[in-house]
Structures are given as structure tokens and as C-alpha cells.
C-alpha positions as CSV (number, residue, x, y, z in Angstrom):
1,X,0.0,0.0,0.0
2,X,2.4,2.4,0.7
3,X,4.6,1.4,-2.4
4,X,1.7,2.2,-4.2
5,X,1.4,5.8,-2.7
6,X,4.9,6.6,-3.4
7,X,5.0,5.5,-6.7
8,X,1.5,7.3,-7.3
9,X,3.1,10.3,-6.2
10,X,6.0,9.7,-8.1
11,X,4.3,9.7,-10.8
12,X,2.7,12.9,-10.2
13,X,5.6,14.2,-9.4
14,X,7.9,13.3,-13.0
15,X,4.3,15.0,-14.8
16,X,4.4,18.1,-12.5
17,X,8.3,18.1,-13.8
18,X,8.0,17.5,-16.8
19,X,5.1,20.4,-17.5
20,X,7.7,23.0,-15.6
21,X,10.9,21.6,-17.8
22,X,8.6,22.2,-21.0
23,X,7.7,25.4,-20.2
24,X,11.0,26.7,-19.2
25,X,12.2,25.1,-22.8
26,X,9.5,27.1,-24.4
27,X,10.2,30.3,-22.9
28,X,14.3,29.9,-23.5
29,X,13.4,28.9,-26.8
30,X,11.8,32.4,-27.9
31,X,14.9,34.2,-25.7
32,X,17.4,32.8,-27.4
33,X,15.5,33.4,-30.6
34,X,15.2,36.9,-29.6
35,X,19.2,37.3,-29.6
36,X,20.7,35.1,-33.0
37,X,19.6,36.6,-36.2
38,X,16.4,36.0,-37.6
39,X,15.1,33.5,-40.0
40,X,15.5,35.5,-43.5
41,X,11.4,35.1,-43.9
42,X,10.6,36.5,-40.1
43,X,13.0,39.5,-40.9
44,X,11.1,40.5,-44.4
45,X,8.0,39.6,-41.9
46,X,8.6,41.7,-39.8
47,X,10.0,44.6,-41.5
48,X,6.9,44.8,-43.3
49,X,4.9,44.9,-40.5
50,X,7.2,47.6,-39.0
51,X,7.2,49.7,-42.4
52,X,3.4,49.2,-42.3
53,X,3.3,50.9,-38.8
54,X,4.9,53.5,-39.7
55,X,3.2,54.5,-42.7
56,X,-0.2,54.7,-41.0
57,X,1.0,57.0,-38.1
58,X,1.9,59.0,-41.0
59,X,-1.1,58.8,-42.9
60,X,-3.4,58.7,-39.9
61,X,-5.5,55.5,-40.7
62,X,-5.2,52.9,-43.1
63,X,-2.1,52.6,-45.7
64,X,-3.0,53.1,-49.6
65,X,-6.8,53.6,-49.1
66,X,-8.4,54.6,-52.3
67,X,-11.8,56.5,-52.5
68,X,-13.4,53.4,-52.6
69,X,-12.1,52.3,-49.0
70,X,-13.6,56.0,-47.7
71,X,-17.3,55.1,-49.4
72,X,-17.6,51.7,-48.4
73,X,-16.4,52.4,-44.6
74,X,-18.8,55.6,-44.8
75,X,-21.8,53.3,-46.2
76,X,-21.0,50.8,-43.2
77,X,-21.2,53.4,-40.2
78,X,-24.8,54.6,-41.9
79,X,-25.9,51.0,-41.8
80,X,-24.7,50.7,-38.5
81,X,-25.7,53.6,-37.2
82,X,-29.4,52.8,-38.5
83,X,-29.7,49.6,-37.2
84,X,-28.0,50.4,-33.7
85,X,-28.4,54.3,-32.9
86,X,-26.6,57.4,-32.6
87,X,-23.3,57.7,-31.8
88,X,-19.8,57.9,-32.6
89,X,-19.2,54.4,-33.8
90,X,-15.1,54.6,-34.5
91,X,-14.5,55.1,-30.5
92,X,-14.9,52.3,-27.6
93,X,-18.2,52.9,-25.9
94,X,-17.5,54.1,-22.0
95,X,-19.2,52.3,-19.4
96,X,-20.3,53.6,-16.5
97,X,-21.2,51.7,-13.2
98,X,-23.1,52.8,-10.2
């Protein structure tokens, strides 16, 4: 009986182990991805994404919007603004609790 609780606990011991060791593996992994170089695919990745960032702080919305972008986004507040009320509908609604 008491062989079996020690090697039940054992047991959940190596699986409480082995959940902490693949963690920790997990979270070295992206460190030490952080600090060699970059897959060649990740880089162009994320410089695009970068480059994309800082084009529309420039422009102040969305990069290479045509008119066509404008009128459909315009068309979709008035729909939305019919069907759900008034309001500013590009802004996070503020709750307020009592």
C-alpha cells in the first residue's frame, strides 16, 4: 500500500516536472531566438509589418486607401448607425457603473 502511494506520487511528481521543464524550454526557446539573427522570412515579416506601422501613423488610418475604401467604410457606419443608434461608432463605448 504504501509502495503504491509513493509510486503514485512519483508519478505525479515526474508529470508536474515535466510540464515545468517544457515550459522553461519554451520560454528559452523564444529568448534565445530573440538574440541570434532572424530567419531570413521572419525579418522581411517583420519589417513589413514595421514599415506598415509607420506608414499609417503618417497617414493617420489605413495605408494606400483609395476613394473606394472611404465610401464603403462611410456606407457601413450609416448602416450601423441605423440599425444600432446614434453615436460615434469609430470610439470604444464608456461604461459607466453605479
Amino acid at each position: 500500500m504504501i509502495l503504491r502511494q509513493i509510486l503514485r506520487l512519483s508519478s505525479l511528481f515526474r508529470s508536474t516536472v515535466s510540464i515545468h521543464l517544457r515550459r522553461n524550454i519554451g520560454l528559452s526557446a523564444i529568448v534565445f531566438n530573440k538574440t541570434k539573427e532572424l530567419d531570413p522570412v521572419q525579418k522581411l515579416f517583420l519589417d513589413k509589418i514595421r514599415e506598415y506601422n509607420t506608414k499609417s501613423k503618417q497617414a493617420g488610418g489605413p495605408v494606400d486607401a483609395g476613394p473606394d475604401f472611404q465610401k464603403d467604410m462611410n456606407e457601413s457606419l450609416a448602416r450601423l448607425q441605423r440599425a444600432y443608434g446614434e453615436g460615434d461608432l469609430t470610439k470604444f463605448p464608456e461604461f459607466k457603473f453605479e
